[in-house]
N, C-alpha and C positions, 0 to 999 in steps of 0.2 A: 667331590670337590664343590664348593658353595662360590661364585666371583658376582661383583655386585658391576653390574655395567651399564653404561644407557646405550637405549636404545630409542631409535625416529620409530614411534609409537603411528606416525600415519603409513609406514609399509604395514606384510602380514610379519608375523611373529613368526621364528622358524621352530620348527620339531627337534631337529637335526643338524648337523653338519658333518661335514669330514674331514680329518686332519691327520697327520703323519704323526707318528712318537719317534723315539729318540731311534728304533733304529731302521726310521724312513718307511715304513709299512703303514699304510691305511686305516685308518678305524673312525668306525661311527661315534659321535658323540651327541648324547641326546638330551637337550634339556628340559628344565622344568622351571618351571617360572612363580614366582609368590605374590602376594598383594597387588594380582592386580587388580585395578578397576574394571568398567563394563569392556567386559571379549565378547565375540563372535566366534562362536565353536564353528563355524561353517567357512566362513572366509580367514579368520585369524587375524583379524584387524581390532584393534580396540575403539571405543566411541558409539558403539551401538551391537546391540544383541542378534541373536539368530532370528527374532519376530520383525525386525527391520531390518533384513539384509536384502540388499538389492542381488546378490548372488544368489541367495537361494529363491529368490522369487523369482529371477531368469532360468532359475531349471526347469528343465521339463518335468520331469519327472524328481519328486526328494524322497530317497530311499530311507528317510530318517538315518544314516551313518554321519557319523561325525571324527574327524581325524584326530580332535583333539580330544 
């Protein structure tokens, strides 16, 4: 299924969510997102890349893994 929505671009961007179908049971719904502009695979925030993320420069240690 394709739905076109806004979203507040200054939170992170979700992966996931959870929602009930028609008969009240659980399920993962996972998105994917198109055209967007500059992300951060590391925080999920858009406006700035992974070489400018104040999150990944507070790690201690960056396993180079990325969730997105």
């Amino acid at each position: 299924m394709r739905v076109r929505v806004k979203v507040d671009v200054r939170q992170p961007l979700k992966k996931d969510t959870r929602v009930k179908d028609k008969a009240g049971e659980w399920c993962n719904v996972n998105f994917k997102y198109e055209k967007l502009g500059v992300f951060c695979f590391v925080c999920g925030i858009m406006g700035h890349t992974e070489n400018r993320c104040e999150v990944r420069y507070s790690m201690e240690i960056d396993d180079g893994r990325r969730e997105w």
